[in-house]
C-alpha angles and dihedrals in degrees: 000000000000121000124194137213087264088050100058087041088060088048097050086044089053094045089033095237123154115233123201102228086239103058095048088093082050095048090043094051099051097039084062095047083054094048096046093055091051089050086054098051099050085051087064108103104240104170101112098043109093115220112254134182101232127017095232096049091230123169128200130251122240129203118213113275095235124135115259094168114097120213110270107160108112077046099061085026090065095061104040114098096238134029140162137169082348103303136109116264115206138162122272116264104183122063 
């Protein structure tokens, strides 16, 4: 597909960019290139290839869900200013 200098100007005006008269046969020029290698691409026959997620079917590997963490609470709770029935206390910040 071709595109002409009216054509780029159409499509500055659409995504509000601001062309340099100049540069329009450059622009042109690349966004049919653009366009050429899409319309390549969507002549490829793609019926017998199955959609997949990731080219080289990986999976990731998952560790056991077991806890590691030991129970520190009283631990933490012991040196924080203010405590009660095992939450933080602090002062209030929205009126």
């Amino acid at each position: 597909m071709s595109l002409d200098k009216t054509d780029v100007n159409k499509i500055a005006h659409l995504a509000r960019l601001d062309i340099a008269a100049p540069d329009i046969d450059v622009y042109a020029s690349n966004l049919s290139s653009i366009l050429d290698l899409v319309a390549q691409m969507n002549s490829v026959d793609t019926d017998a290839v199955t959609p997949m997620a990731h080219p080289t079917d990986a999976v990731q590997r998952l560790r056991e869900d077991k806890v590691t963490a030991v129970d520190q609470r009283e631990k933490f709770q012991a040196i924080a200013p203010q405590v009660d029935a095992g939450l933080y206390l602090v002062p209030k910040v929205i009126e």
